[in-house]
N, C-alpha and C positions, 0 to 999 in steps of 0.2 A: 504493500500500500504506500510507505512512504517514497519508495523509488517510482510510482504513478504518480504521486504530487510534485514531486521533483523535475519529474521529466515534463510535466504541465506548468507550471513554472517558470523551467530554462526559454520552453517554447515560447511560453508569454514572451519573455523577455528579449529573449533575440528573436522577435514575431518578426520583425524589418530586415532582416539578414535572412529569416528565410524563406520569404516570397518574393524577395528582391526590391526592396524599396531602398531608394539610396537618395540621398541629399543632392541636389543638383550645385556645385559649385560657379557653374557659368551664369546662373541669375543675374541679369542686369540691372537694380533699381533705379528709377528714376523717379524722381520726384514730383509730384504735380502739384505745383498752386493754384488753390484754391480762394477766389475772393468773395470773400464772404461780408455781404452789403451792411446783413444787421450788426456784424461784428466791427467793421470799420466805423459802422452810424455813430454805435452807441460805446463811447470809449470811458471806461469804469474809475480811468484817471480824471479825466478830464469833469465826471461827472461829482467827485467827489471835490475836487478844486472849488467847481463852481457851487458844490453845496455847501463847503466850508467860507467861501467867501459871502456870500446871500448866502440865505436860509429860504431854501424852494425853489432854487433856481437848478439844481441839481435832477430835482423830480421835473422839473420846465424839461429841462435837455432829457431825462427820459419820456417823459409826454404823459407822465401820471400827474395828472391835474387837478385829480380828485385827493392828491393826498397833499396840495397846498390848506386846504382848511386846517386840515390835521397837524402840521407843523407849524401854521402861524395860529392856530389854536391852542396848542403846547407854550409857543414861545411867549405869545403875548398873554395869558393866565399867571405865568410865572415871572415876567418883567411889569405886569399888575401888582401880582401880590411885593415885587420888590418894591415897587412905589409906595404902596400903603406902608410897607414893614418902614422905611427909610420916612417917611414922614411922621410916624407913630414914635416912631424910637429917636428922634430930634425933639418932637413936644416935650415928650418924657424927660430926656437929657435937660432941655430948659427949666422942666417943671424940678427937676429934681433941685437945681443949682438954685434955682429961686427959692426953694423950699427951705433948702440951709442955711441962705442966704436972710430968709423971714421975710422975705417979701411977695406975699402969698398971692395978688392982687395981679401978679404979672403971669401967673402960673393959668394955662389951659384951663377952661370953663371944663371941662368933663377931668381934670385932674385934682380939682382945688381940694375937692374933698379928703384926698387921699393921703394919706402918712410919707411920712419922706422912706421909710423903709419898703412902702406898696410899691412906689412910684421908682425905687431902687431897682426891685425885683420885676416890676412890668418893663424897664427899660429891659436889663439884661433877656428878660422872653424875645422881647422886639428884636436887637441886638442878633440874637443866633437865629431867630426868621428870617433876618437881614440876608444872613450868611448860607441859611439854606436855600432861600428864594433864588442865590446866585447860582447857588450849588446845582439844585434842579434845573435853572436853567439852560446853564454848560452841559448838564446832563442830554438835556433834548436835542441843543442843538449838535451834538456828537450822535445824536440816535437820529437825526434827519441826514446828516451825513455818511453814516454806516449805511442807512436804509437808499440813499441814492445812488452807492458802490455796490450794493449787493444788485439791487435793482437794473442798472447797466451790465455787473457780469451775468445775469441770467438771463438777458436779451438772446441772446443767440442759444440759448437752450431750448432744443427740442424737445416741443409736449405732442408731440402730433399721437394719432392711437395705433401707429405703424411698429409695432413693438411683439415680436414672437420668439417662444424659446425652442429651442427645437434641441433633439439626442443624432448624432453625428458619429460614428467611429471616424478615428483621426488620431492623426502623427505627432507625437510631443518632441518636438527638437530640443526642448531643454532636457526632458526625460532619456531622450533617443528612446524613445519607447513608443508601442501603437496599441489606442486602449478609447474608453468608451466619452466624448466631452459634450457637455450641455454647452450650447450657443443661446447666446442672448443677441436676434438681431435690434437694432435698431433704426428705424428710419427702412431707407429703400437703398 
């Protein structure tokens, strides 16, 4: 029995030596270029440039239009809330220094009431909103930029439904060996 697997086996293995398959060495490749329209269109440099410099101009140069609300709805929520935080946390700053100062009459109508220790602690909340409001907004505009780089490399990716896998017997030149391989075509 083991000299039947053995000898099943070698044959496997030198299957190409003995029905006579041999590597052709006079193959001559040559190259063909290909130019490819959506791929020169839509250049994933160029797209992220122009998103890092405007915010939306990146998704303009890919022709996603639909996703300017969406970025200048991000940016300007968060350069809002920077507004309010930076004018909140300037009253406060005044309110506080007038407060120590005992000159209560100079201090914000919506602060007067407050202890020099509230008005301490509402500054410092203001103060790190200040810092987050910037923070999220650096945030987005790095995520409208990532998103107009991705968006340009997948331009030239094919979604079409031309897509079949098929079982093939075939020659492994890495293996030197001939044996059973699944094929993924793509496209035509």
């Amino acid at each position: 029995m083991q000299k039947v697997l053995i000898i099943f086996f070698l044959s496997i293995f030198f299957y190409n030596h003995c029905f006579g398959i041999q590597k052709s060495d006079t193959t001559i490749f040559v190259p063909v270029q290909k130019t490819d329209t959506v791929k020169n269109k839509f250049n994933p440099r160029t797209a992220t440039i122009r998103s890092a410099i405007i915010p939306g101009w990146g998704q303009i140069y890919n022709k996603k239009y639909w996703k300017l609300p969406l970025v200048y709805g991000a940016l300007g929520t968060t350069a809002g809330i920077f507004v309010y935080n930076v004018k909140n946390y300037k009253r406060l700053k005044d309110a506080y220094a007038y407060k120590l100062a005992g000159q209560d009459e100079l201090i914000y109508f919506k602060y007067q009431n407050l202890s020099a220790e509230s008005l301490k602690s509402y500054r410092d909340v203001f103060r790190q909103n200040v810092d987050y409001s910037v923070l999220f907004f650096v945030i987005f505009w790095g995520l409208n930029v990532v998103d107009a780089t991705v968006d340009a490399h997948l331009k030239s990716f094919d979604v079409n439904d031309d897509l079949s896998l098929d079982i093939k017997p075939g020659y492994s030149p890495v293996a030197n060996t001939s044996g059973v391989s699944l094929v993924l075509n793509i496209g035509k």
